[in-house]
Short mmCIF file of the C-alpha atoms (twelve columns), coordinates in Angstrom:
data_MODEL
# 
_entry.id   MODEL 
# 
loop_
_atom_site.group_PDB 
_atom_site.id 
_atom_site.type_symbol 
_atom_site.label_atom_id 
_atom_site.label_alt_id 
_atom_site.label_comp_id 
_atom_site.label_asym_id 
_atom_site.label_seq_id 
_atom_site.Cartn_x 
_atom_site.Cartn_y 
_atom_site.Cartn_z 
_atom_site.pdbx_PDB_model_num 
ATOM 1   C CA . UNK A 1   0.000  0.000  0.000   1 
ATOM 2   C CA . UNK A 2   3.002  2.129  0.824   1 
ATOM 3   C CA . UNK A 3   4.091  1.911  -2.213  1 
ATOM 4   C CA . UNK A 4   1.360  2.606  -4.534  1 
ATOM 5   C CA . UNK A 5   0.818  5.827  -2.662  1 
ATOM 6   C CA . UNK A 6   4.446  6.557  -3.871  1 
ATOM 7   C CA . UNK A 7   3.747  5.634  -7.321  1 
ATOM 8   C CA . UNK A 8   0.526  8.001  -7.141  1 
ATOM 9   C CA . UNK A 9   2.034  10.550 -5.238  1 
ATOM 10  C CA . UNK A 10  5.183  11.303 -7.747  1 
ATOM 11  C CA . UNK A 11  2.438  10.681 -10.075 1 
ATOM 12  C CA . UNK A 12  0.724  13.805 -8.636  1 
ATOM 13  C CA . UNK A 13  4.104  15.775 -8.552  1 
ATOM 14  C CA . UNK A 14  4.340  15.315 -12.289 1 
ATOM 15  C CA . UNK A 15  1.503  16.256 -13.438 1 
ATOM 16  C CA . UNK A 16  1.502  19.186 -11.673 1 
ATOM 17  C CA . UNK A 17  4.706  20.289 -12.236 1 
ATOM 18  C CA . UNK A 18  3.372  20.046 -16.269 1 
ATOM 19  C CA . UNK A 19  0.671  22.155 -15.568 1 
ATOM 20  C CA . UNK A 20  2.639  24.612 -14.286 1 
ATOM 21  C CA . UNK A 21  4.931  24.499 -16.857 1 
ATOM 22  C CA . UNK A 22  2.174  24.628 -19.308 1 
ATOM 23  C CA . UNK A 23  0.750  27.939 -18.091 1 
ATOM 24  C CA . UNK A 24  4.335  29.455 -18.259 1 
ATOM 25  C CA . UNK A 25  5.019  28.716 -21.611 1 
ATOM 26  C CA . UNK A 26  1.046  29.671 -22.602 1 
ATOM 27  C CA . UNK A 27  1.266  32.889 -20.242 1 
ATOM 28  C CA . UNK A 28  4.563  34.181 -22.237 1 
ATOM 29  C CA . UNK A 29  4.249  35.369 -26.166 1 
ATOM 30  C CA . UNK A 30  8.056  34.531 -26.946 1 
ATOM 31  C CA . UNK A 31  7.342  30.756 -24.975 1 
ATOM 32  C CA . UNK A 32  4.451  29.739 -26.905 1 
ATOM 33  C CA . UNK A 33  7.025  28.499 -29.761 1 
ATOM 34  C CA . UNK A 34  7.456  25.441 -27.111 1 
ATOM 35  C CA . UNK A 35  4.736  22.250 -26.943 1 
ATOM 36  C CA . UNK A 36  4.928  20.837 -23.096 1 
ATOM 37  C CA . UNK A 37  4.174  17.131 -23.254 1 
ATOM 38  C CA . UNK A 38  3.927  14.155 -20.816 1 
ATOM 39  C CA . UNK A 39  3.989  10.532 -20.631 1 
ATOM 40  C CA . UNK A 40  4.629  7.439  -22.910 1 
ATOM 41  C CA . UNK A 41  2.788  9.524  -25.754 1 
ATOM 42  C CA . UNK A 42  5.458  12.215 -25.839 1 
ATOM 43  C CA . UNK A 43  8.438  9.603  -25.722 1 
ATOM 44  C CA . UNK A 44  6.951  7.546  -28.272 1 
ATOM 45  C CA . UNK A 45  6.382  10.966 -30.821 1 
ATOM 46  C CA . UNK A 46  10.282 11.677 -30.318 1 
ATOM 47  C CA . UNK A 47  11.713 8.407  -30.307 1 
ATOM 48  C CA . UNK A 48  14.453 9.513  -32.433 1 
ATOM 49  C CA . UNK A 49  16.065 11.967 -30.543 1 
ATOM 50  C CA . UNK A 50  15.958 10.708 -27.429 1 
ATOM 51  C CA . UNK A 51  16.299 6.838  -27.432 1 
ATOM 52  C CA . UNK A 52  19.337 4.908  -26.921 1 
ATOM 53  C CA . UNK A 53  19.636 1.502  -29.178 1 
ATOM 54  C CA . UNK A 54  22.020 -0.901 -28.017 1 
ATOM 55  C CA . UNK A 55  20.773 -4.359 -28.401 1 
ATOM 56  C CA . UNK A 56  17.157 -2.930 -28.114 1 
ATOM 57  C CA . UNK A 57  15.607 0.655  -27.629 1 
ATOM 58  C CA . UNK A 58  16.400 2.138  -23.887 1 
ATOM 59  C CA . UNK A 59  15.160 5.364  -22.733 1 
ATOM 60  C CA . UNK A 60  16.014 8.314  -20.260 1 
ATOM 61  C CA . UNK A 61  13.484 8.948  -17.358 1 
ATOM 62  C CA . UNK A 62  11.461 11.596 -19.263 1 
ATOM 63  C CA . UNK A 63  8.640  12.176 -17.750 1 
ATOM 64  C CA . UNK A 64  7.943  15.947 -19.581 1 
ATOM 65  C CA . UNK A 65  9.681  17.224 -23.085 1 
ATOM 66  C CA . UNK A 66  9.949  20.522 -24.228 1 
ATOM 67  C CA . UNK A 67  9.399  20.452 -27.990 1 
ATOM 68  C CA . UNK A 68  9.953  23.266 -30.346 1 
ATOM 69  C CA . UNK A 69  9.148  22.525 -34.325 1 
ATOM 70  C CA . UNK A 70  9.335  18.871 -33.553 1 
ATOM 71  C CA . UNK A 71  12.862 19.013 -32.195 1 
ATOM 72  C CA . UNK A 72  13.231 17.942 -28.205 1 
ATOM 73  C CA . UNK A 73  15.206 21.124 -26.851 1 
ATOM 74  C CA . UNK A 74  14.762 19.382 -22.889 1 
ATOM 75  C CA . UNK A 75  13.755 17.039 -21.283 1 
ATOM 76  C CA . UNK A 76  12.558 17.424 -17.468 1 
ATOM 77  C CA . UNK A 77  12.873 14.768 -14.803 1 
ATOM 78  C CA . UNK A 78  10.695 14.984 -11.944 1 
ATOM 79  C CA . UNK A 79  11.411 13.486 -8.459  1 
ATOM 80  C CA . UNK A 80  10.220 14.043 -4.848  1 
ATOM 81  C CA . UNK A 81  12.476 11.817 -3.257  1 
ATOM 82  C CA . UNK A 82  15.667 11.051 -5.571  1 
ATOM 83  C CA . UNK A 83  17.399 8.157  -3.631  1 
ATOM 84  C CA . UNK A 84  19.608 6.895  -6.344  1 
ATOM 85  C CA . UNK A 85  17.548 8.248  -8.962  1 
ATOM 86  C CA . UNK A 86  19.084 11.743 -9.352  1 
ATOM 87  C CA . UNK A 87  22.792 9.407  -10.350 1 
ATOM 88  C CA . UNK A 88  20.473 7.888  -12.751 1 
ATOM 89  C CA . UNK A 89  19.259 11.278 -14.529 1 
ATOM 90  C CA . UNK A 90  23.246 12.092 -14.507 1 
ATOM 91  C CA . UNK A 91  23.816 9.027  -16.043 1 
ATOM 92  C CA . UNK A 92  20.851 9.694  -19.198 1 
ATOM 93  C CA . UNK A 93  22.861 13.338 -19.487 1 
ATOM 94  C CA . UNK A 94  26.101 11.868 -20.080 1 
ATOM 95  C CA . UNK A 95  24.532 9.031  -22.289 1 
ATOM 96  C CA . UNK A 96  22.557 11.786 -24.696 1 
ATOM 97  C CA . UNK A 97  26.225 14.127 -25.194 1 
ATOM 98  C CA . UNK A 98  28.053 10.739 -25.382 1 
ATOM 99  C CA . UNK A 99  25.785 9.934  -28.321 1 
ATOM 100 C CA . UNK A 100 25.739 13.889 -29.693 1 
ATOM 101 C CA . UNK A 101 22.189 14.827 -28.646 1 
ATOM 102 C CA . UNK A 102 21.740 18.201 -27.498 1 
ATOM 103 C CA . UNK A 103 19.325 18.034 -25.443 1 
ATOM 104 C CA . UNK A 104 19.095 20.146 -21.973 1 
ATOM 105 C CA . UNK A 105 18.304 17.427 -19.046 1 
ATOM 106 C CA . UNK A 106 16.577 19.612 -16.193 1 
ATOM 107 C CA . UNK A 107 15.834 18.124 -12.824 1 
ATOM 108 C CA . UNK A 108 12.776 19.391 -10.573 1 
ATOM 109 C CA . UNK A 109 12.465 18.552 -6.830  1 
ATOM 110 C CA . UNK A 110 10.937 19.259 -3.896  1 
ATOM 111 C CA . UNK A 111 14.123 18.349 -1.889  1 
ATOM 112 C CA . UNK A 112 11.593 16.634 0.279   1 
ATOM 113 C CA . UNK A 113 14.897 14.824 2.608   1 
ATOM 114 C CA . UNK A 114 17.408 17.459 2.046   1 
ATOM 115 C CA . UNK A 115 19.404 15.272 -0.321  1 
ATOM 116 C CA . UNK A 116 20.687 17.776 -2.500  1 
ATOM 117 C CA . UNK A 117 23.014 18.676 0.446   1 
ATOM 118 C CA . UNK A 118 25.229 15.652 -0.187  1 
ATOM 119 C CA . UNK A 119 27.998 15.799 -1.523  1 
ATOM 120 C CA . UNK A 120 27.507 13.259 -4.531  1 
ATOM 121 C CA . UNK A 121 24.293 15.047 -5.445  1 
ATOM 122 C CA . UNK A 122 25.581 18.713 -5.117  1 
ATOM 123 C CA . UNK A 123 28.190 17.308 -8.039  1 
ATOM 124 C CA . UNK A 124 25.715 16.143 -10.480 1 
ATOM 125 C CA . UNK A 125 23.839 19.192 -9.861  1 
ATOM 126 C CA . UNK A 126 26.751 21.636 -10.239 1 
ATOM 127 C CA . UNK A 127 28.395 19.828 -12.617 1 
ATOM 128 C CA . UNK A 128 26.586 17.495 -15.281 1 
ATOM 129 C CA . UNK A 129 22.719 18.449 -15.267 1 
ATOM 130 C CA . UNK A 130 21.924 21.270 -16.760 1 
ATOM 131 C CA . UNK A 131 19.671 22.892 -14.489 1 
ATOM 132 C CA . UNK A 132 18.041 21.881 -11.196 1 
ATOM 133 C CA . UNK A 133 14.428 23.371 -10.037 1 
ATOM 134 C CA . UNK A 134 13.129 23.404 -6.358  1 
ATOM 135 C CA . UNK A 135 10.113 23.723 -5.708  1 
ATOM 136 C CA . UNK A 136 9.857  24.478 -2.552  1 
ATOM 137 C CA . UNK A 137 11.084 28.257 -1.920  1 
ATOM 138 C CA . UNK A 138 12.058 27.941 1.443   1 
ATOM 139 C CA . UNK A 139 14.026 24.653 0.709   1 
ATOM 140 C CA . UNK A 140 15.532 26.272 -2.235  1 
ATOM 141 C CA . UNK A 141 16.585 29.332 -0.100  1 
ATOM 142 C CA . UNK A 142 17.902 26.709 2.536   1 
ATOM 143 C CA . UNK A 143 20.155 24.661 -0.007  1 
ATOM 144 C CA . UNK A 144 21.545 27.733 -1.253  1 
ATOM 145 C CA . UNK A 145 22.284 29.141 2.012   1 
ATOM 146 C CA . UNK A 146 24.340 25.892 2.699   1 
ATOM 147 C CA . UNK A 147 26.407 25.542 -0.407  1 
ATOM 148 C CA . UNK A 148 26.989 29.487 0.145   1 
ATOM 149 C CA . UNK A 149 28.384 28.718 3.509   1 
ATOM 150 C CA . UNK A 150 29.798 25.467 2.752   1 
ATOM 151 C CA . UNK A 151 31.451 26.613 -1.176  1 
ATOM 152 C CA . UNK A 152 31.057 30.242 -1.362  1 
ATOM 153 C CA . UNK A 153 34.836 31.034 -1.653  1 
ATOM 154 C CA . UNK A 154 34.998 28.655 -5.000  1 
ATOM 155 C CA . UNK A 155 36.205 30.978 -8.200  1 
ATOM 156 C CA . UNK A 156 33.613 29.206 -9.718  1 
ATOM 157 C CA . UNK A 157 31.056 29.021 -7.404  1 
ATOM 158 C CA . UNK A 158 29.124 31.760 -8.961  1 
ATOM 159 C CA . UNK A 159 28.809 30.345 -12.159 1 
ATOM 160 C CA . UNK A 160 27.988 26.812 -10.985 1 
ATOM 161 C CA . UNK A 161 25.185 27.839 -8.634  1 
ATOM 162 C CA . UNK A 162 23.113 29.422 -11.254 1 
ATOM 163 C CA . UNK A 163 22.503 25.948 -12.058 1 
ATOM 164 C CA . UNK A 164 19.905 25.431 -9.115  1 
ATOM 165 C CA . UNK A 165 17.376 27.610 -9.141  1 
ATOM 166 C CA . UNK A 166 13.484 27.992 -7.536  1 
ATOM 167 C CA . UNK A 167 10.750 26.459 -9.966  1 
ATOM 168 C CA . UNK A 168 9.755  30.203 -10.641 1 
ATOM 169 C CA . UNK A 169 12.510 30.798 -12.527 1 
ATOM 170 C CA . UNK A 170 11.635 28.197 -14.907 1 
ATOM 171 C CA . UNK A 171 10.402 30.559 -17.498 1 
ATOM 172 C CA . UNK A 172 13.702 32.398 -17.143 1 
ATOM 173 C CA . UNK A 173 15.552 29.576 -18.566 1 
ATOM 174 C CA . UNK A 174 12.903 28.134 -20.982 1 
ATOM 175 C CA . UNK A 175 13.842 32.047 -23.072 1 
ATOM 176 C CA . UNK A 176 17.571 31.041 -23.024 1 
ATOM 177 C CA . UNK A 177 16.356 27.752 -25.282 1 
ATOM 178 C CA . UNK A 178 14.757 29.898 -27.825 1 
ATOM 179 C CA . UNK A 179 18.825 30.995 -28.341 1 
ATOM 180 C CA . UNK A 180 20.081 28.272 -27.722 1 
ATOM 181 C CA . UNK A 181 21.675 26.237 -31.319 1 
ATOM 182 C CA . UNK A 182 21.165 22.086 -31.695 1 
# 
C-alpha cells in the first residue's frame, strides 16, 4: 500500500509540475514556440532523438519534453524523493552528449529529505545536469544558504550555482532555449 501511494504521489508531482509548466510557456508570447508534453505519448512521438539503441531501444526517465518545431530542446525529470535516482538522470545526461544529442536534461524537486546537500548530489547538480528546479522556496533558499556557507569562496562558485534555481525561474531559462543552437 506504501508503495502505490508513492507511485501516485510522484504521479501527482508530475503532473503538476506540467501544468505549471504549461501555463508558463502559454502565459509568455516569446514561450508559446514550445509544446509541453507528458507521458509514454510524448516519448513515443520523439523516439528519435531521445532513445538509446544498443541491443534494443532504452530510454532516459522523461517524464515531460519541451518540444519546439518537432525538435526535443529538454527534457525534465521529476522526483520528490531522488534516492539513487538523481545518479540515474546524470547518467541519461552523459549518455545523450556521449551519443551527440543536445538536449538540456533539467531536474525538478521538492528536496523533500534534504538530499541535495550531499555531496555526490551537489556534483551532479553543479556539474553534469543542466539545471536543477526546487520547488519548494524555502528549501531552495535553505540549499543555497548551505552551499553558500559550505562553497562560497569557489572561483567558480558563482557560475555553478546558477545551475539550481526555484521552480519560478523556470520561465527564465525556458527564453535562453529559444537561443540556444542544436
Amino acid at each position: 500500500m506504501d508503495q502505490a501511494w508513492k507511485t501516485c504521489k510522484g504521479t501527482l508531482y508530475e503532473y503538476a509540475i506540467f501544468k505549471y509548466i504549461q501555463n508558463v510557456v502559454s502565459s509568455d508570447e516569446k514561450l508559446k514556440k514550445f509544446k509541453v508534453l507528458m507521458g509514454e505519448d510524448a516519448r513515443d512521438q520523439h523516439t528519435e532523438q531521445i532513445v538509446i539503441r544498443n541491443w534494443s531501444e532504452i530510454f532516459p526517465d522523461v517524464d515531460i519534453l519541451i518540444v519546439e518545431d518537432e525538435s526535443v530542446r529538454a527534457i525534465i525529470s521529476c522526483k520528490t524523493s531522488m534516492r539513487e535516482r538523481l545518479t540515474e538522470t546524470a547518467f541519461w545526461k552523459r549518455e545523450l552528449e556521449r551519443r551527440g544529442r543536445n538536449i538540456k536534461l533539467l531536474f525538478i524537486t521538492t528536496d523533500k529529505d534534504n538530499e541535495l546537500r550531499i555531496d555526490t548530489n551537489r556534483y551532479i547538480l553543479l556539474h553534469v545536469i543542466d539545471c536543477t528546479f526546487v520547488t519548494d522556496p524555502e528549501k531552495y533558499k535553505s540549499l543555497v544558504k548551505s552551499y553558500e556557507e559550505k562553497y562560497g569562496d569557489r572561483a567558480d562558485f558563482e557560475s555553478l550555482i546558477s545551475k539550481v534555481r526555484p521552480v519560478d525561474d523556470l520561465g527564465v531559462l525556458l527564453k535562453t532555449l529559444i537561443n540556444y543552437m542544436p
